[in-house]
C-alpha positions as CSV (number, residue, x, y, z in Angstrom):
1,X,-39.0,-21.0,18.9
2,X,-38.4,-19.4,15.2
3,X,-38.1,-16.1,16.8
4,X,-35.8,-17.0,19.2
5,X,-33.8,-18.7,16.9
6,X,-33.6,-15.2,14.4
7,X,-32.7,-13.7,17.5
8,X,-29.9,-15.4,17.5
9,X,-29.1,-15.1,13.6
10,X,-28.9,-11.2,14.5
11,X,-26.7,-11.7,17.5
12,X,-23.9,-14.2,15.4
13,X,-24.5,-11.2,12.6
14,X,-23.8,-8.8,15.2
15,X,-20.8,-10.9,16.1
16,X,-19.2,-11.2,13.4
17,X,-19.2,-7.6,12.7
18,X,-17.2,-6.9,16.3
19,X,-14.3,-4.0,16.4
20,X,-12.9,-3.0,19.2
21,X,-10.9,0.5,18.2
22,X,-7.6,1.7,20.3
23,X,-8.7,4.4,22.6
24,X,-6.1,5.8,24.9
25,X,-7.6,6.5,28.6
26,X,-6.3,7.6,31.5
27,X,-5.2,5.1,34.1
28,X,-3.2,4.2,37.4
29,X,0.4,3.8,36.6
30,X,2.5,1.9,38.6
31,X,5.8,4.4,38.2
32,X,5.5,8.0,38.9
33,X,6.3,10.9,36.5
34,X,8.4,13.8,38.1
35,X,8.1,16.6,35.5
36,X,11.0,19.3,35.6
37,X,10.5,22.2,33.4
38,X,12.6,25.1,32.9
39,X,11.4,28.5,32.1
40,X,12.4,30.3,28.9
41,X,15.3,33.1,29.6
42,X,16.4,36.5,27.3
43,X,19.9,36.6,26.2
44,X,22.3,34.1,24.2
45,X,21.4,30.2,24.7
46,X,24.2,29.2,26.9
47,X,26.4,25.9,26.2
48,X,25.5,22.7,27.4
49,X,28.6,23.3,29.9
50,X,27.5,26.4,31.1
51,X,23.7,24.8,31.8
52,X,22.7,25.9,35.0
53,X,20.2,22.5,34.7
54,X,21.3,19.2,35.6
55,X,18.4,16.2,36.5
56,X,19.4,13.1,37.7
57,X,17.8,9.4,38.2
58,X,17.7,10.5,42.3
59,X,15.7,14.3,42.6
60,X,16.8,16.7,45.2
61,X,14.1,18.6,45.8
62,X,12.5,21.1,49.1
63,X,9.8,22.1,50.4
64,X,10.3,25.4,48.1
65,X,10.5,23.3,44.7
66,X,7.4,21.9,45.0
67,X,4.7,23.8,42.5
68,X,2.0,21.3,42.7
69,X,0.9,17.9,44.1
70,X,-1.5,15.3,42.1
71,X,-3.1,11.9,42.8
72,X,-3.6,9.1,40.4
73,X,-7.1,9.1,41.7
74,X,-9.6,11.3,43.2
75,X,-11.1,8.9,45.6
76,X,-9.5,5.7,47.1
77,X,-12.0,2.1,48.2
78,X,-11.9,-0.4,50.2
79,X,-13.9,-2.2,51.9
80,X,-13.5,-2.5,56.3
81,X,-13.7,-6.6,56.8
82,X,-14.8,-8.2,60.5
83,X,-11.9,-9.7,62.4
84,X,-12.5,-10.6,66.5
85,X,-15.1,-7.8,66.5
86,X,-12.9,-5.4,64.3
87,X,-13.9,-4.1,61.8
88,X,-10.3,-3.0,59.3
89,X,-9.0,-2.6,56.2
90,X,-5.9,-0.9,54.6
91,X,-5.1,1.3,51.5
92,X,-1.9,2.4,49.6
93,X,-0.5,5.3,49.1
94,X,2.6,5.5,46.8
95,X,5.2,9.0,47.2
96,X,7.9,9.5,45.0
97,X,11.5,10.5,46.8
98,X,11.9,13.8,48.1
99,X,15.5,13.9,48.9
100,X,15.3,17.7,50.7
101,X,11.7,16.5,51.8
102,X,11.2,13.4,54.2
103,X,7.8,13.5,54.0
104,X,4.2,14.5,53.1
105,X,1.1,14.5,55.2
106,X,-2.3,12.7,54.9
107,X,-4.7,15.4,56.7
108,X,-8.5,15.4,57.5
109,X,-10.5,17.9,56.3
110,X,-14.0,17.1,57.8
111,X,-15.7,14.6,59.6
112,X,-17.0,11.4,58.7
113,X,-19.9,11.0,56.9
114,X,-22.6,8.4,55.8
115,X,-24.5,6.8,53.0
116,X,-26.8,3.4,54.0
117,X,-26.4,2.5,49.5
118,X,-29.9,3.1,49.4
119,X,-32.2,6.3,47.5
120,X,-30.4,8.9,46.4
121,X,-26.4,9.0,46.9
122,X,-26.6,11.4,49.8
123,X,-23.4,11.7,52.3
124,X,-24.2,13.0,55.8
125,X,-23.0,12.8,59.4
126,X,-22.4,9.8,60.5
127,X,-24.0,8.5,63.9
128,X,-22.2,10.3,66.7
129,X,-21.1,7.4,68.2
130,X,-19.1,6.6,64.7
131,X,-15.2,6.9,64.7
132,X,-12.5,5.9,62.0
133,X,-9.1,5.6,63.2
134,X,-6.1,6.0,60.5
135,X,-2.6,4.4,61.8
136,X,0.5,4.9,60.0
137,X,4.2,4.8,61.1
138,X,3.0,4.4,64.3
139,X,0.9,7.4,64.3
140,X,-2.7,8.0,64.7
141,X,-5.3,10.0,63.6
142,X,-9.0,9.6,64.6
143,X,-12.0,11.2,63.3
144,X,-15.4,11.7,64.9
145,X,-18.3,11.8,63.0
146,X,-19.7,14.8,61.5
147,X,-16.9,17.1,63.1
148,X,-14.2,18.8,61.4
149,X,-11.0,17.6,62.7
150,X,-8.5,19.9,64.6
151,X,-4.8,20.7,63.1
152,X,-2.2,18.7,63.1
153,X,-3.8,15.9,65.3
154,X,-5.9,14.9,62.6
155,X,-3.0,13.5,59.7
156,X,-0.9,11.0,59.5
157,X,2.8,11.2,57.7
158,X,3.7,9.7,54.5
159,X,7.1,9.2,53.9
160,X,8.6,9.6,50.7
161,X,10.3,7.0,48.1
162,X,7.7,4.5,49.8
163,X,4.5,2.8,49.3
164,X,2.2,3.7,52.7
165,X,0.1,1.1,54.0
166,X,-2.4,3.6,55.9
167,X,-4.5,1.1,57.9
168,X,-8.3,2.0,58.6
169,X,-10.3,1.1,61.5
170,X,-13.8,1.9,62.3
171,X,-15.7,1.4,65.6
172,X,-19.2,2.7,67.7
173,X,-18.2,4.3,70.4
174,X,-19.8,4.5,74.1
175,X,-22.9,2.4,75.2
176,X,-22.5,0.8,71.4
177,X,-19.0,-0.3,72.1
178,X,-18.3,-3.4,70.4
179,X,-21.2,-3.6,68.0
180,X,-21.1,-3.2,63.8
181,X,-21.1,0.0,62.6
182,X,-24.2,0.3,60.3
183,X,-23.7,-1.5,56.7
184,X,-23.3,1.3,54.2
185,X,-20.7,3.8,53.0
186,X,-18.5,5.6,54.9
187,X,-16.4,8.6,53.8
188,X,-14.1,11.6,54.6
189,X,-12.4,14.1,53.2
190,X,-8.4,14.7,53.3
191,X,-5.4,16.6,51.7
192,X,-2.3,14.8,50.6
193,X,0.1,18.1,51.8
194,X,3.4,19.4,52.3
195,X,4.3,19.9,56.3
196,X,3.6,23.6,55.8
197,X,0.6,23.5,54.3
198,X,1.5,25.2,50.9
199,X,1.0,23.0,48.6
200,X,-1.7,20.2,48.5
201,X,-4.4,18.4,46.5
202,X,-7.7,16.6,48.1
203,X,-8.4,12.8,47.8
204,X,-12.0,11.3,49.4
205,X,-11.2,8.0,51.3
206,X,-14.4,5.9,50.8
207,X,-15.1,2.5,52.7
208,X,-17.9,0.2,52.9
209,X,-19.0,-1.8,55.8
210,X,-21.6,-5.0,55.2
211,X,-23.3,-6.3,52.3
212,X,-23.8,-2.8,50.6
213,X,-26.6,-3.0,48.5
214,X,-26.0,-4.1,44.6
215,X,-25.0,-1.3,42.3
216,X,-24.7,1.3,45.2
217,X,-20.6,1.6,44.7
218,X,-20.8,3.5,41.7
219,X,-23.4,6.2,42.8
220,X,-21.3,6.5,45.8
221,X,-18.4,7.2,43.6
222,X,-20.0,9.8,41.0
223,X,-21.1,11.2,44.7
224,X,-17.7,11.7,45.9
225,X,-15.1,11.5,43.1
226,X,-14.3,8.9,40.7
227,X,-11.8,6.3,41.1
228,X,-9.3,4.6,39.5
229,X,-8.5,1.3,38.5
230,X,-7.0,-0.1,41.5
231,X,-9.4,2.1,43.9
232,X,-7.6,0.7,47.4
233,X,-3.7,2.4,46.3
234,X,-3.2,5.8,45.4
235,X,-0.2,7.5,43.2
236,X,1.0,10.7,44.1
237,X,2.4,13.1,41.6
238,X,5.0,15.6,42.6
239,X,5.0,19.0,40.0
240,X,8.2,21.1,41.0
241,X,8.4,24.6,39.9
242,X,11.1,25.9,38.1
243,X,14.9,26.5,39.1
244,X,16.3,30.4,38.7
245,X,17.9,30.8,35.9
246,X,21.1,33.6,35.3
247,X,21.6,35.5,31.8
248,X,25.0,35.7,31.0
249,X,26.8,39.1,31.4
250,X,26.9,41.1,28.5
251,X,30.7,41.6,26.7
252,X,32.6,44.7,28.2
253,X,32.0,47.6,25.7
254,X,35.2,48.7,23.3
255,X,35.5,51.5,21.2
256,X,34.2,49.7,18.0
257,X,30.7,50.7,17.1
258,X,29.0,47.5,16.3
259,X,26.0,46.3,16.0
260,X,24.0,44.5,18.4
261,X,22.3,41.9,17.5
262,X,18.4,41.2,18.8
263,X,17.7,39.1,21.7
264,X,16.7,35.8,21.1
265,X,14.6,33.6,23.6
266,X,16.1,30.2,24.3
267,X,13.7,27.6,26.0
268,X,15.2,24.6,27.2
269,X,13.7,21.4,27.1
270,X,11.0,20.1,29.2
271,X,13.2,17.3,31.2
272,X,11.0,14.0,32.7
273,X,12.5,11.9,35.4
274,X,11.2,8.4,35.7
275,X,11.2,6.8,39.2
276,X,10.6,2.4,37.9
277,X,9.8,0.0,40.2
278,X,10.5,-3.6,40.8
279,X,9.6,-5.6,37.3
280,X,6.5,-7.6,38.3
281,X,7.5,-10.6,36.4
282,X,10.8,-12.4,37.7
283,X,12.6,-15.4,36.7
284,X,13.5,-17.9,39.6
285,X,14.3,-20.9,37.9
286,X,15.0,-22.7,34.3
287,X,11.6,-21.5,32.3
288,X,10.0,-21.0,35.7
289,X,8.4,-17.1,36.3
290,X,7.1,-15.7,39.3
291,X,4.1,-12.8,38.7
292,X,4.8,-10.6,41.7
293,X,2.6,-7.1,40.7
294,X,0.3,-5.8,38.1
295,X,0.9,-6.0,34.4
296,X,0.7,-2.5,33.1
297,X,2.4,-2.5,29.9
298,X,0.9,-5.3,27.4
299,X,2.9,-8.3,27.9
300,X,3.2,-11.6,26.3
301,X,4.0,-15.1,28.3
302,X,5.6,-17.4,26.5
303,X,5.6,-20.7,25.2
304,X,7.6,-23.4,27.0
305,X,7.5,-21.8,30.1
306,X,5.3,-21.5,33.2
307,X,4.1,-18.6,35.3
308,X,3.1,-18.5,38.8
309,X,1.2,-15.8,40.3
310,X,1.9,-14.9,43.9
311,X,0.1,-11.6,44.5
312,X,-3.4,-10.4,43.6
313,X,-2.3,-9.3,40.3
314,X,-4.2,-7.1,37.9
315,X,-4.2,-6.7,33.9
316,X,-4.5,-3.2,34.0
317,X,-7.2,-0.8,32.2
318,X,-5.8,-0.5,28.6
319,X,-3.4,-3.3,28.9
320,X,-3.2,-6.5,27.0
321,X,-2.0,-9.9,28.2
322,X,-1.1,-12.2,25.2
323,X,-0.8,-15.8,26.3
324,X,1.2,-18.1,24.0
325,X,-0.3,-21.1,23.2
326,X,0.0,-23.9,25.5
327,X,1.4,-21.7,28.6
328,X,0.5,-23.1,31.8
329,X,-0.1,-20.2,34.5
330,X,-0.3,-21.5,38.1
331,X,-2.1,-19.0,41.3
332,X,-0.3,-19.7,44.5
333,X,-2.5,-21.2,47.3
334,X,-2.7,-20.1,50.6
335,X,-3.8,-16.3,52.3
336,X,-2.5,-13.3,50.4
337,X,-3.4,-10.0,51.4
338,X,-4.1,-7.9,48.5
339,X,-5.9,-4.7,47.2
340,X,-9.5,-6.9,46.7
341,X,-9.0,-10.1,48.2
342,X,-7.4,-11.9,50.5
343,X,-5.8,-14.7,48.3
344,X,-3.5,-14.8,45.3
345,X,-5.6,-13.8,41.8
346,X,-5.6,-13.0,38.3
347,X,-7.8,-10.2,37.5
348,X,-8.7,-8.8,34.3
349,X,-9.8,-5.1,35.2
350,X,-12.7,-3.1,33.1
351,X,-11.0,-2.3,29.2
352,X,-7.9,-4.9,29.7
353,X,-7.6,-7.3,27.3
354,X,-6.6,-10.9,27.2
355,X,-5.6,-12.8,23.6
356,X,-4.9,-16.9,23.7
357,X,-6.0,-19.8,22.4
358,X,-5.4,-23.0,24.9
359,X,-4.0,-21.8,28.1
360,X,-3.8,-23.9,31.1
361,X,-4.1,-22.3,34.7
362,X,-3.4,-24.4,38.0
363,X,-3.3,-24.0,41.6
364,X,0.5,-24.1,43.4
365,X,1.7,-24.5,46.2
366,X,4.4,-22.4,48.3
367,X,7.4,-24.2,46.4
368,X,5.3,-23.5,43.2
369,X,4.6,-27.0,42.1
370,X,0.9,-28.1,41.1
371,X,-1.5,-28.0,43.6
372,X,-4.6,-30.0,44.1
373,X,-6.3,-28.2,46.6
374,X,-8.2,-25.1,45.7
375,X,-7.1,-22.4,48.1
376,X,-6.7,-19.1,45.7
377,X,-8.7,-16.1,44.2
378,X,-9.0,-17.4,41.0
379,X,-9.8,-15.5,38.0
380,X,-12.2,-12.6,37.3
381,X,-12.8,-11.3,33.9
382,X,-14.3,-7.5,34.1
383,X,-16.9,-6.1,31.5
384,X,-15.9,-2.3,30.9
385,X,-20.2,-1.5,30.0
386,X,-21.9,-2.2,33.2
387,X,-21.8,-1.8,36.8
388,X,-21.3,-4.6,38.7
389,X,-19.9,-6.2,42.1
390,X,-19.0,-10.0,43.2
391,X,-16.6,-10.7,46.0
392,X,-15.5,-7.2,46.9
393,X,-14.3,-7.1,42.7
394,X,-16.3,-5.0,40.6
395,X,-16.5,-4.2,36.4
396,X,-17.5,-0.4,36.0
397,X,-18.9,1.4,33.4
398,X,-16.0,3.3,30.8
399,X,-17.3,5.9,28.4
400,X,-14.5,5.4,25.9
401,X,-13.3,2.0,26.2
402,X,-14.9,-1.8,26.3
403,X,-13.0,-5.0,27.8
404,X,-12.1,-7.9,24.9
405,X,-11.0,-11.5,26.1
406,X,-10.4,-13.7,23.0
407,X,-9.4,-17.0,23.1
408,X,-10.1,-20.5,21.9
409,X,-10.3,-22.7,26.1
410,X,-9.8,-21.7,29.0
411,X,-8.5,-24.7,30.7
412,X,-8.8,-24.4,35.0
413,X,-8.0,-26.9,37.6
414,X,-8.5,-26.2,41.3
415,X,-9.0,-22.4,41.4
416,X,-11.5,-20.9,44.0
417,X,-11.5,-21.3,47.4
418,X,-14.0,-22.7,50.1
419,X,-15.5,-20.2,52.9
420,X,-12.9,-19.8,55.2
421,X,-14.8,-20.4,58.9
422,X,-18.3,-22.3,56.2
423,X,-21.1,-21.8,54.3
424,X,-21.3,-17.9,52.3
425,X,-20.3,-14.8,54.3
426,X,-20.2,-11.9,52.7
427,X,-16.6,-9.8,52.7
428,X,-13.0,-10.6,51.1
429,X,-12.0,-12.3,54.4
430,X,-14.6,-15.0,54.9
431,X,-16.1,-15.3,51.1
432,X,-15.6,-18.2,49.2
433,X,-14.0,-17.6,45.8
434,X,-15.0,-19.2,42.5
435,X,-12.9,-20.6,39.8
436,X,-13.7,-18.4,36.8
437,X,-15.7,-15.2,37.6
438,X,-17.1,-12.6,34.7
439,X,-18.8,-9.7,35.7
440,X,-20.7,-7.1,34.0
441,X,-18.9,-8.8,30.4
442,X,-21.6,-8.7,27.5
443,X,-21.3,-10.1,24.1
444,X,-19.1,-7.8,22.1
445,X,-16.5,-8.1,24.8
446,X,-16.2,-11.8,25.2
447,X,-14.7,-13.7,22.7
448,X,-13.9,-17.2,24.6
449,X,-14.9,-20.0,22.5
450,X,-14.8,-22.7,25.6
451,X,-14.0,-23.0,29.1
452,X,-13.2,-26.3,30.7
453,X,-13.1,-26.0,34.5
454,X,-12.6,-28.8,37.2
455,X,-12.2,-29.1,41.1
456,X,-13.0,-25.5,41.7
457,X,-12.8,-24.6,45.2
458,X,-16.5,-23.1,45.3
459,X,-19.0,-22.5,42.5
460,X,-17.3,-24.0,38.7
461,X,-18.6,-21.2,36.7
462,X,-20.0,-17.7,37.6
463,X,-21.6,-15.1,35.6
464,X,-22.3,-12.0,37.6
465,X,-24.3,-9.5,35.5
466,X,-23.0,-10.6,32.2
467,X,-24.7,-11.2,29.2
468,X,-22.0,-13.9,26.7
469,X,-22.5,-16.8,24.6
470,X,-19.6,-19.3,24.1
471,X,-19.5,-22.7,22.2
472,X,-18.8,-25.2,25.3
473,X,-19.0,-25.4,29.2
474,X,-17.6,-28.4,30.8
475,X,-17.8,-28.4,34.8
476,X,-16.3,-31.3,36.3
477,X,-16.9,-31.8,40.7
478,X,-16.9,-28.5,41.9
479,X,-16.9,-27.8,45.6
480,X,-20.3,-26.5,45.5
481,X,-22.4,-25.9,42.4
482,X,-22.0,-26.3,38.6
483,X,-23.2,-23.2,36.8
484,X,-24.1,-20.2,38.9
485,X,-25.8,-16.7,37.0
486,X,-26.9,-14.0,38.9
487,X,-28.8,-11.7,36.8
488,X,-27.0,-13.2,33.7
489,X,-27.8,-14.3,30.1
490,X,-25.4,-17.8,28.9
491,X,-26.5,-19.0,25.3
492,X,-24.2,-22.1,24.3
493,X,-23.9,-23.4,20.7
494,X,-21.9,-26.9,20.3
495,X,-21.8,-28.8,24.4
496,X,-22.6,-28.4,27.9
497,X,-21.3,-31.2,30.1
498,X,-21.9,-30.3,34.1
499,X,-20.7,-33.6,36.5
500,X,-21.5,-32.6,40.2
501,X,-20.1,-36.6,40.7
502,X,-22.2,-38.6,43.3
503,X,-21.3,-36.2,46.6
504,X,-23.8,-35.8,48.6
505,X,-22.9,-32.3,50.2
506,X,-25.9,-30.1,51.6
507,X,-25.9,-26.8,49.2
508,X,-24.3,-28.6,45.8
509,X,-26.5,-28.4,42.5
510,X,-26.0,-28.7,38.9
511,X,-27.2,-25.0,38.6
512,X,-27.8,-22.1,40.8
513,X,-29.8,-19.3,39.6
514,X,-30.2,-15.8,41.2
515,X,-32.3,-13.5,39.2
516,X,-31.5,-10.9,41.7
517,X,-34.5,-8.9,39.9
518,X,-33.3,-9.5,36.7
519,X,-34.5,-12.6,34.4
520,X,-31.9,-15.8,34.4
521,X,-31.8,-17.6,31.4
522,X,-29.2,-20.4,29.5
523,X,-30.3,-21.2,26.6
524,X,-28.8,-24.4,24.9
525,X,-29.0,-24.0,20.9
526,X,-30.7,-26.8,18.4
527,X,-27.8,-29.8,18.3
528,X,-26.3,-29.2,21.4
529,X,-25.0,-32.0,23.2
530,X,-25.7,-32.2,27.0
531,X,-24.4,-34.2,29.7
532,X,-25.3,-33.2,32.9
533,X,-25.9,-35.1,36.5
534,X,-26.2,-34.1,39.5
535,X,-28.8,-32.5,42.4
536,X,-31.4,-30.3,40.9
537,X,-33.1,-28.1,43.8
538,X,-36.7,-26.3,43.4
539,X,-37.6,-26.8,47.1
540,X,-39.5,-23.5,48.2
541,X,-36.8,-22.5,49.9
542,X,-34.3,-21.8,47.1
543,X,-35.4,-20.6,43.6
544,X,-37.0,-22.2,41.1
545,X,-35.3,-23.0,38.0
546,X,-37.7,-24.5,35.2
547,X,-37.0,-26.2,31.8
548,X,-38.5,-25.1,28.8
549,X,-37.6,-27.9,26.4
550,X,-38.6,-30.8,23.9
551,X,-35.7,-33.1,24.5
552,X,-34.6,-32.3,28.5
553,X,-37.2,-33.4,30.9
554,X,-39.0,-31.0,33.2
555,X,-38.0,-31.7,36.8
556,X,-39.8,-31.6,40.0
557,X,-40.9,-28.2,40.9
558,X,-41.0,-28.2,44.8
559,X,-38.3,-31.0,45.5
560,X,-34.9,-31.7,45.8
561,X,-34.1,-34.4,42.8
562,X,-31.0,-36.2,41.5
563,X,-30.9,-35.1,37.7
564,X,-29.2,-36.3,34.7
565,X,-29.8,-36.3,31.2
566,X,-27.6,-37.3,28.2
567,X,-27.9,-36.7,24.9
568,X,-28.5,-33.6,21.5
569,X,-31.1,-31.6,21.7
570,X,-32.5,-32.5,18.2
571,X,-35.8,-31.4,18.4
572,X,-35.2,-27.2,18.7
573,X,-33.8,-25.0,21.3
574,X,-33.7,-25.2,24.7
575,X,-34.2,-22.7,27.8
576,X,-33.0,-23.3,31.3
577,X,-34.5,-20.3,33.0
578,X,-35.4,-18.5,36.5
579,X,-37.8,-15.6,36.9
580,X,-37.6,-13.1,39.8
């Protein structure tokens, strides 16, 4: 016990000693940069008048003005999803306007190939029987495995001053018609290009299929190219090349010998044209907001008023959300189809940041009242240090940049969502969501003193990954369990108060551990207060959790028991732990 407990001296030392430094990185933008620059000429500057450069908020452009074409990311994600023996997805891809241009083309540039997620990261032909079919605009293109595609027949257009929703489907062909492709990662290569071919720049389309093994989405990535921060859309950046520009004539000559003076280069200036979207927070009533995209500039919500959010809406990389105190955010209920999931969510991606002290978050409903059913994504909070994936959502690894989420409680009612057709599949369409999700968050990156979390639509609580310690955890009649930590570390200082109520439901306990190879472990500190009741489950069919403790009792460790206890731990710490 005493050398648990310096442990922890070190980690509140470490604690308190916390920094988290301003490092620009690079990240998904949601408006597009169209650079113009115009090349230096000899001779006299001319007048602004006589400027033979004008750029304006709309960009005429052609197919001969276009130097160079970029995408926000080198590789774009998703995941394909089963519907009636379908297996489909979609991705985004976002063109600036091209007045002189209609459109660019999405073209194949081999055939598809495979990864199963385990070993080494190693792409090649897919079965034979494989094909992914890409529809946009009512056009198709359809690849076969391991087979460089043919010209034209193989792209797809993508029309300019537009977000493209490209949908993805992938099927087995011949006497496997019908059946799931094999779970693992699917890719092919492409070229977002000009009709003619002239200009273009590559992006690797990347899909899963199944329950991919854990950890396998970022070796498939370093494999293929990395991604950005919202991996399932895809900016493209237009570079156009510079206009002609005509020297003055020189004066007539006169009689008058005079001297001439030296040529003097004039550069003119380097011009950027911003194309802005929609804002992604709207007013629609008296102190009423609706949430409607990602926050990509840090953004404050203010006091007095509420916010609803009605998409699956991201805090971007680099981006922090201030939440006065005492603002009450509400997620709409109901099916949503987003980038992730397939229901309305806040998510905190890898290096955002989120500052508050008492903020409130709700379910709504489609008029955007209070809701008390859970039928929404909920919230995820993403560690920026290690790689990790939960409900098709994932934290990732940044070299130069950690996630920070401060605040004093997190108060949640009725966020989550049940399984869609029961029990746990695996995918964003049937999954059930948790209220509050972190993944792959360790200590220096979570600063949340307390969460208090009620009527969650599936598990209360979930750590995914994470290693955190906080001062209270109050769970209150979750659909299905309390506490669940996969491969996760939770040390709590001051109360833990877990009330599963006296349901009965099959598949409903106070905690659920999976170690997932990794120890699990919450350790309550000397003084807490606990208050816990509820199932406690060590049949040999689900994992055994043990108590290691001088005040809790030790419960059965091959049966299904109702549990409670009540009451400080005044005799020394206490560990509540599975081992793989």
């Amino acid at each position: 016990m005493a050398s648990r407990g310096g442990k922890r001296r070190s980690r509140s030392a470490c604690r308190a000693s916390r920094r988290t430094a301003p490092i620009a990185v690079e990240r998904l933008e949601a408006r597009i940069n169209l650079a113009v620059t115009v090349m230096p000429t000899t001779g006299p500057a001319p007048s602004p008048a006589d400027s033979p450069v004008a750029v304006s908020a709309t960009v005429t452009t052609g197919l001969e003005s276009i130097a160079a074409l970029t995408t926000s990311s080198a590789a774009m994600v998703a995941a394909f999803a089963r519907q009636h023996r379908t297996w489909s997805t979609s991705f985004n891809v976002v063109v600036p306007a091209l007045a002189d241009q209609p459109n660019l083309n999405l073209r194949a540039t081999d055939g598809l190939r495979y990864w199963s997620g385990r070993g080494a990261a190693t792409f090649k032909p897919a079965a034979a029987a494989a094909r992914l079919t890409l529809t946009l605009g009512g056009q198709q293109a359809t690849f076969s495995a391991g087979q460089p595609p043919a010209g034209g027949g193989r792209s797809v257009p993508l029309a300019a001053a537009a977000t493209n929703r490209v949908s993805a489907v992938i099927a087995v062909a011949g006497k496997a018609a019908g059946k799931a492709p094999p779970t693992g990662w699917y890719a092919v290569s492409t070229r977002v290009e000009t009709p003619s071919r002239g200009v273009s720049t590559p992006l690797t389309l990347v899909f899963s299929v199944g329950a991919v093994p854990a950890g396998s989405r970022p070796a498939a990535l370093r494999a293929l190219g990395n991604a950005g921060p919202r991996p399932a859309a895809v900016t493209v950046g237009v570079v156009l090349r510079p206009p002609a520009v005509m020297s003055p004539l020189p004066p007539a000559p006169t009689a008058v010998a005079t001297v001439t003076p030296p040529v003097v280069a004039s550069v003119a200036p380097v011009v950027s044209v911003q194309i802005v979207p929609p804002p992604a927070i709207v007013p629609v009533a008296a102190n009423l907001y609706e949430v409607r995209d990602d926050i990509t500039v840090d953004t404050t919500l203010r006091a007095g008023n509420t916010y609803v959010i009605t998409a699956e809406v991201h805090v971007r990389t680099g981006v922090t959300l201030t939440i006065e105190d005492g603002v009450e955010v509400r997620i709409r209920n109901g099916r949503h189809r987003g980038m992730l999931l397939t229901a309305c969510a806040l998510i905190f991606d890898p290096g955002s940041s989120l500052r508050a002290q008492t903020v409130t978050f709700w379910a709504a409903d489609e008029t955007n009242a209070r809701a008390t059913v859970a039928d929404n994504g909920g919230i995820f909070f993403l560690g920026a240090t290690r790689a990790a994936t939960k409900d098709n959502v994932s934290s990732w690894k940044l070299r130069s940049r950690t996630s920070s989420f401060v605040a004093d409680s997190i108060v949640t009612r009725y966020l989550g969502r049940t399984d869609p057709v029961g029990g746990d599949g695996d995918g964003s369409l049937r999954d059930d969501i948790d209220g509050v999700s972190v993944i792959g968050v360790v200590w220096q990156e979570w600063r949340v003193r307390g969460v208090d979390i009620e009527h969650s639509g599936d598990d209360g609580f979930d750590l995914t990954m994470a290693s955190i310690d906080m001062e209270s955890v109050r769970v209150f009649n979750p659909i299905e369990d309390g506490l669940n930590l996969t491969a996760s570390t939770l040390w709590i200082s001051r109360s833990l108060l877990v009330d599963m109520t006296d349901s009965t439901v099959g598949d409903r306990e106070i905690f659920d551990f999976e170690p997932d190879g990794f120890p699990v472990t919450l350790t309550l500190e000397p003084g807490t207060q606990v208050d816990i009741r509820g199932y406690w489950d060590n049949r040999p069919s689900d994992r055994l959790i043990d108590v290691l403790s001088r005040d809790m009792p030790r419960p059965s460790r091959r049966e299904l028991v109702w549990y409670e206890y009540h009451g400080l731990l005044a005799n020394g710490q206490t560990d509540i732990f599975s081992i793989p």
